[in-house]
Every structure is written in C-alpha cells, then in structure tokens.
VOPA-616056 format. One record per residue: residue in one letter; y, z, x of N, C-alpha, C in turn. Coordinates in nm, 3 decimals. Example, Ala and Ser with C-alpha at 12.3 -4.5 7.8 and 13.67 -1.06 7.14 Angstrom:
type->A&n_north->-0.569&n_up->0.780&n_east->1.319&ca_north->-0.450&ca_up->0.780&ca_east->1.230&c_north->-0.330&c_up->0.780&c_east->1.320
type->S&n_north->-0.225&n_up->0.708&n_east->1.285&ca_north->-0.106&ca_up->0.714&ca_east->1.367&c_north->0.003&c_up->0.787&c_east->1.290
REM end
This chain:
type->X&n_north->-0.372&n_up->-2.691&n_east->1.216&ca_north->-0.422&ca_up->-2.738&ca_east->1.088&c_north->-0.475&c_up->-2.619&c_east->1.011
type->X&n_north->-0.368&n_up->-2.574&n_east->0.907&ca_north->-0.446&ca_up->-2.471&ca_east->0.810&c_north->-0.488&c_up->-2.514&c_east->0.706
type->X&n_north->-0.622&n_up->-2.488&n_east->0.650&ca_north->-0.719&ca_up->-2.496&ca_east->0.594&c_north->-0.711&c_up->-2.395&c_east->0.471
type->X&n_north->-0.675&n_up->-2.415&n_east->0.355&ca_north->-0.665&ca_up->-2.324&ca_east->0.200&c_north->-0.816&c_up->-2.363&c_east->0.174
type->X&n_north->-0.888&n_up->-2.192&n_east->0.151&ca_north->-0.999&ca_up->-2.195&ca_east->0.102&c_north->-1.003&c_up->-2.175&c_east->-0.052
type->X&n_north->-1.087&n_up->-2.192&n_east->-0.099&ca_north->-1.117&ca_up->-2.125&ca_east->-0.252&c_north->-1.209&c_up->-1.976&c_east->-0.246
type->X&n_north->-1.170&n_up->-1.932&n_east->-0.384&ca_north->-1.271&ca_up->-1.812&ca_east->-0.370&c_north->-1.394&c_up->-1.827&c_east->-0.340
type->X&n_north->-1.469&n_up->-1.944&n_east->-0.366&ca_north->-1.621&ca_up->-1.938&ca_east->-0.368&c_north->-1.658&c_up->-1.943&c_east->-0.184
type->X&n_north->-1.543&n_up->-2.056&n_east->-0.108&ca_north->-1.572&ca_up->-2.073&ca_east->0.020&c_north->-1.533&c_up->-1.952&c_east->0.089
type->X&n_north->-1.401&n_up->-1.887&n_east->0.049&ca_north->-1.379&ca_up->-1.759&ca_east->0.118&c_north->-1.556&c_up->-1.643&c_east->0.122
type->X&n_north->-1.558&n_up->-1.633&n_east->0.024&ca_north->-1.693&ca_up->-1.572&ca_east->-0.037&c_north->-1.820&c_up->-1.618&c_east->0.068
type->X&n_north->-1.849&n_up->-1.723&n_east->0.071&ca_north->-1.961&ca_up->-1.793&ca_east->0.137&c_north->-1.947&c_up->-1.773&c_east->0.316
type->X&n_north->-1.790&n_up->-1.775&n_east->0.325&ca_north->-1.743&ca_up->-1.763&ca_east->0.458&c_north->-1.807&c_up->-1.610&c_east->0.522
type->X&n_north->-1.728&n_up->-1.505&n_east->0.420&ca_north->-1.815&ca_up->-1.351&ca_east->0.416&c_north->-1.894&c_up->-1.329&c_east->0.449
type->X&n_north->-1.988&n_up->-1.424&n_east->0.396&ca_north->-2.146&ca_up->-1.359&ca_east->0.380&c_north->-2.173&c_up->-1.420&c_east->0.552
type->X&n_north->-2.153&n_up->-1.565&n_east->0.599&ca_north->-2.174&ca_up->-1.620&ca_east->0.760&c_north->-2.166&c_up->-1.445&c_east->0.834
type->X&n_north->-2.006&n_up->-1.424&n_east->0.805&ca_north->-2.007&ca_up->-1.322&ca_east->0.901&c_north->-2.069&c_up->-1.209&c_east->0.893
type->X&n_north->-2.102&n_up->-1.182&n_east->0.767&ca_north->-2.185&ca_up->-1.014&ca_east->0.766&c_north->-2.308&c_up->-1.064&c_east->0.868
type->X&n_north->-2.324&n_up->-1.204&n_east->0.844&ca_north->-2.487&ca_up->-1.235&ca_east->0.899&c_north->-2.476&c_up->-1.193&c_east->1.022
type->X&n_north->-2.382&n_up->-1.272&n_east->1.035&ca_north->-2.378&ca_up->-1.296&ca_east->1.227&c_north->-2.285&c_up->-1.129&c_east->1.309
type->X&n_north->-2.227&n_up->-1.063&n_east->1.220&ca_north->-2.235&ca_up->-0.932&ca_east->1.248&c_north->-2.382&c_up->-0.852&c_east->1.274
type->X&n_north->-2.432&n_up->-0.867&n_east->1.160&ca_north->-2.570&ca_up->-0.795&ca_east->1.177&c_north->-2.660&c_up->-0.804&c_east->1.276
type->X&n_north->-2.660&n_up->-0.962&n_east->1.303&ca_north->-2.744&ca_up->-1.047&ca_east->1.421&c_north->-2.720&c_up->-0.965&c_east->1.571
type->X&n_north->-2.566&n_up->-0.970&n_east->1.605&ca_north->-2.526&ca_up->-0.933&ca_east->1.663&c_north->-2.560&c_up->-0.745&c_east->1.720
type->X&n_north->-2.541&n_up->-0.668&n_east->1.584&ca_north->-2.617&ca_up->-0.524&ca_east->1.569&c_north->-2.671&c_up->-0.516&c_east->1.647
type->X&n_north->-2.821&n_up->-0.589&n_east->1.573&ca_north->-2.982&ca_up->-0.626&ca_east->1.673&c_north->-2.971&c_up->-0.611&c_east->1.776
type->X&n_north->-2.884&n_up->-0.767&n_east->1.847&ca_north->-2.850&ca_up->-0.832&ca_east->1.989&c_north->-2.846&c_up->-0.664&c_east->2.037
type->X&n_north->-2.729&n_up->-0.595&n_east->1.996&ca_north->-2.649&ca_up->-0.504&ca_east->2.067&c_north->-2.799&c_up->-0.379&c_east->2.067
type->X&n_north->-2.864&n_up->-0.342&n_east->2.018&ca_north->-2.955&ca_up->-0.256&ca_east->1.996&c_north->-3.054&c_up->-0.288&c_east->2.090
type->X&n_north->-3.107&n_up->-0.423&n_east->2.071&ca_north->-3.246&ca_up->-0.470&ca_east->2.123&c_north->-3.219&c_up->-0.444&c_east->2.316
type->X&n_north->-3.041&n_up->-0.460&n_east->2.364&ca_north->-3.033&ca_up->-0.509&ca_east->2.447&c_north->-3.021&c_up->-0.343&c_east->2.549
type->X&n_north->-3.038&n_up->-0.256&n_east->2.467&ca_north->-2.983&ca_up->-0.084&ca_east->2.506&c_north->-3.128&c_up->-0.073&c_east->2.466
type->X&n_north->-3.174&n_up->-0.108&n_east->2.447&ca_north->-3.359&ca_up->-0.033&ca_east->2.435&c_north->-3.404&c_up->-0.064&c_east->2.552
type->X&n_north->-3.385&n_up->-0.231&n_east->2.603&ca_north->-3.458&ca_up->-0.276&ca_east->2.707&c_north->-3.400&c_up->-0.211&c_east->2.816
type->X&n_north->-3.272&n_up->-0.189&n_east->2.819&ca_north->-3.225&ca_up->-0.136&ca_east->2.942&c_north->-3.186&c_up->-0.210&c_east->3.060
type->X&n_north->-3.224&n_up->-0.356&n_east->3.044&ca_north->-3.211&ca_up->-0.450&ca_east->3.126&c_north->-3.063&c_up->-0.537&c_east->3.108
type->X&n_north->-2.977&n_up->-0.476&n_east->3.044&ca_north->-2.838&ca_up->-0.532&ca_east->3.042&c_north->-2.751&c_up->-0.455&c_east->3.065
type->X&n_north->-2.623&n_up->-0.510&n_east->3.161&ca_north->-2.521&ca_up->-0.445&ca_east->3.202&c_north->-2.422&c_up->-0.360&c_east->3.037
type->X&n_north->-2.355&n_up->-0.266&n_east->3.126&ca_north->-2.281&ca_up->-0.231&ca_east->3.010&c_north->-2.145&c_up->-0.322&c_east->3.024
type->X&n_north->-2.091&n_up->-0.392&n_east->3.067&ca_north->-2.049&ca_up->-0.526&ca_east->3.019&c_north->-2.090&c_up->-0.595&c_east->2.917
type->X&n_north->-2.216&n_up->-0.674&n_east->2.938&ca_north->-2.230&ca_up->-0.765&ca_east->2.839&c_north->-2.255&c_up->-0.684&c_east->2.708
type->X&n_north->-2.311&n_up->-0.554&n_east->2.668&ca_north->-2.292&ca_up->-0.492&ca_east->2.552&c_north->-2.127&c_up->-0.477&c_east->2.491
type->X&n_north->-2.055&n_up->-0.401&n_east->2.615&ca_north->-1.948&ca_up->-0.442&ca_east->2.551&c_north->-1.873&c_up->-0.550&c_east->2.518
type->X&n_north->-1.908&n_up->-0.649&n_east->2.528&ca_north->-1.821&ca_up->-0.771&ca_east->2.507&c_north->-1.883&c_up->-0.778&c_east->2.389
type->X&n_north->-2.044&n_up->-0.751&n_east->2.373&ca_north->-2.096&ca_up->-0.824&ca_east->2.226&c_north->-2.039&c_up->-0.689&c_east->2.158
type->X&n_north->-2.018&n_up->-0.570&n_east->2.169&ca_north->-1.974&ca_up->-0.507&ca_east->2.075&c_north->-1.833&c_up->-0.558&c_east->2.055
type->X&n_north->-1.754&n_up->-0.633&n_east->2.151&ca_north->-1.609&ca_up->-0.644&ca_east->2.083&c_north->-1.588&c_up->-0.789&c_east->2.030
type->X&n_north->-1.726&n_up->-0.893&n_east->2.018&ca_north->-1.730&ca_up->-0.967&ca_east->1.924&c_north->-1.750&c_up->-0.918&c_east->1.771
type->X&n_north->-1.803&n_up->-0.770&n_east->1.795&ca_north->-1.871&ca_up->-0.747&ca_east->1.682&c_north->-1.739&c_up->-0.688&c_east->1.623
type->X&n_north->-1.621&n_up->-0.640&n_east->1.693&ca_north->-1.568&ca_up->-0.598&ca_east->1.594&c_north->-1.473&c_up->-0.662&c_east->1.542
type->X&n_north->-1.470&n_up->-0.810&n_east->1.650&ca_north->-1.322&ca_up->-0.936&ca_east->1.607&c_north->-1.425&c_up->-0.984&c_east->1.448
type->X&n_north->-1.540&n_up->-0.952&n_east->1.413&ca_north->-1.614&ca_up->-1.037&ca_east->1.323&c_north->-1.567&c_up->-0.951&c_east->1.184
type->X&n_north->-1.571&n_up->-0.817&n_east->1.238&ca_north->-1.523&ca_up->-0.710&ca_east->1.091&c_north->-1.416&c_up->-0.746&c_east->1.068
type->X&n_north->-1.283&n_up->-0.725&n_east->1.168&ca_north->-1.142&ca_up->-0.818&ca_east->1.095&c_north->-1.170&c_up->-0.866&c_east->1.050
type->X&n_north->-1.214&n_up->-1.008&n_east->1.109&ca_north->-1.237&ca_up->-1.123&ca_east->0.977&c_north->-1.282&c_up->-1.108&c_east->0.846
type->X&n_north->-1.382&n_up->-1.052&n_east->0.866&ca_north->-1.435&ca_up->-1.011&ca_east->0.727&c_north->-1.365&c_up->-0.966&c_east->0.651
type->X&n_north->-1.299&n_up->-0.818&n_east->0.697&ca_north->-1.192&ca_up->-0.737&ca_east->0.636&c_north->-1.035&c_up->-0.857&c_east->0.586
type->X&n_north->-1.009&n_up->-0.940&n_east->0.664&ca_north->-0.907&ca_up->-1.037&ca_east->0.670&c_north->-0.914&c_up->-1.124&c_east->0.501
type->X&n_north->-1.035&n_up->-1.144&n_east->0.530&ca_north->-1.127&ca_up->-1.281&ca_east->0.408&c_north->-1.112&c_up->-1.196&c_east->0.311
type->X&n_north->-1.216&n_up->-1.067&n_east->0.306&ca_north->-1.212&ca_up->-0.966&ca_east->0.192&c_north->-1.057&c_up->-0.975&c_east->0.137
type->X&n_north->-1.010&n_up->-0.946&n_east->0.197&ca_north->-0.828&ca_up->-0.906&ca_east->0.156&c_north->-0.771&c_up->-1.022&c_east->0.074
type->X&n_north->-0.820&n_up->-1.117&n_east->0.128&ca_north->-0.758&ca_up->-1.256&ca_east->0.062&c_north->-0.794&c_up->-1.316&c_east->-0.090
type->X&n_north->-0.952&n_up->-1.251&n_east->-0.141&ca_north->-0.982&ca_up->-1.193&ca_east->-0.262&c_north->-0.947&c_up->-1.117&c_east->-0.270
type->X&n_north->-0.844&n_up->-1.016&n_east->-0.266&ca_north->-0.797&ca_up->-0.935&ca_east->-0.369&c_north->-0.681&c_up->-0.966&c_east->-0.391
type->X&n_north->-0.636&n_up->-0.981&n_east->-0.548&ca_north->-0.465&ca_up->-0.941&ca_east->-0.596&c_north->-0.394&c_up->-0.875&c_east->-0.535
type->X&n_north->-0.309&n_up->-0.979&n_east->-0.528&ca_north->-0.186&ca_up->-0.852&ca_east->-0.490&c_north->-0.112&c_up->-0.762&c_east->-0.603
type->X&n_north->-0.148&n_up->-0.639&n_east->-0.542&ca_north->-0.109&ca_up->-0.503&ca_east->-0.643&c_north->0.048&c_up->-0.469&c_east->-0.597
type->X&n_north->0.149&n_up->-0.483&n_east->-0.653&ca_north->0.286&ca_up->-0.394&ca_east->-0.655&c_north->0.228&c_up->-0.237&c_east->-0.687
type->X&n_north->0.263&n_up->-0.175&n_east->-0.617&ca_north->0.272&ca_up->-0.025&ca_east->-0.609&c_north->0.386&c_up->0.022&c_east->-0.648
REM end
C-alpha cells in the first residue's frame, strides 16, 4: 500500500525524523559517556541513525523539482 504524500505531510514527516535523529545523537552520546554499553548496541543505534538520514535525504528529494540538466 503506497501512500502519496503532499508537500506539507512530506515536510512534517522531515521534521519527525530530524527529531528522532537527534534523539537518537543523545541516545548514542549519553551511552559512550557512561561507558556501560556494548559497542554493539551503539552501533546498531548509529546505523538506525543513518537509515533515518536516507530518509530524510529520500523525503528532502521528493520536494525538489525535477531539474533537466
């Protein structure tokens, strides 16, 4: 089931993920200060963190025109 967004929901969609990117940052920061987490679970939250930038980057793209070069 695909789902056609509009600009405003694409837009609104964006902003979820910058959040929950950022959140994630923290997670990933707070969890290398304490020292009390494997480097596993950092890396997994870092490679949520970076399936979240595609998206973003994905969404971003979908507001923009397409330019002929």
């Amino acid at each position: 089931m695909d789902m056609v967004m509009d600009e405003n929901e694409i837009s609104e969609r964006i902003q979820e993920l910058v959040i929950q990117h950022r959140d994630l940052d923290v997670a990933i920061q707070a969890l290398i200060e304490s020292g009390k987490s494997s480097l596993l679970q950092i890396q997994r939250l870092k490679k949520q963190k970076l399936h979240l930038r595609d998206r973003i980057t994905q969404l971003e793209n979908e507001l923009l025109p397409d330019i002929i070069a």
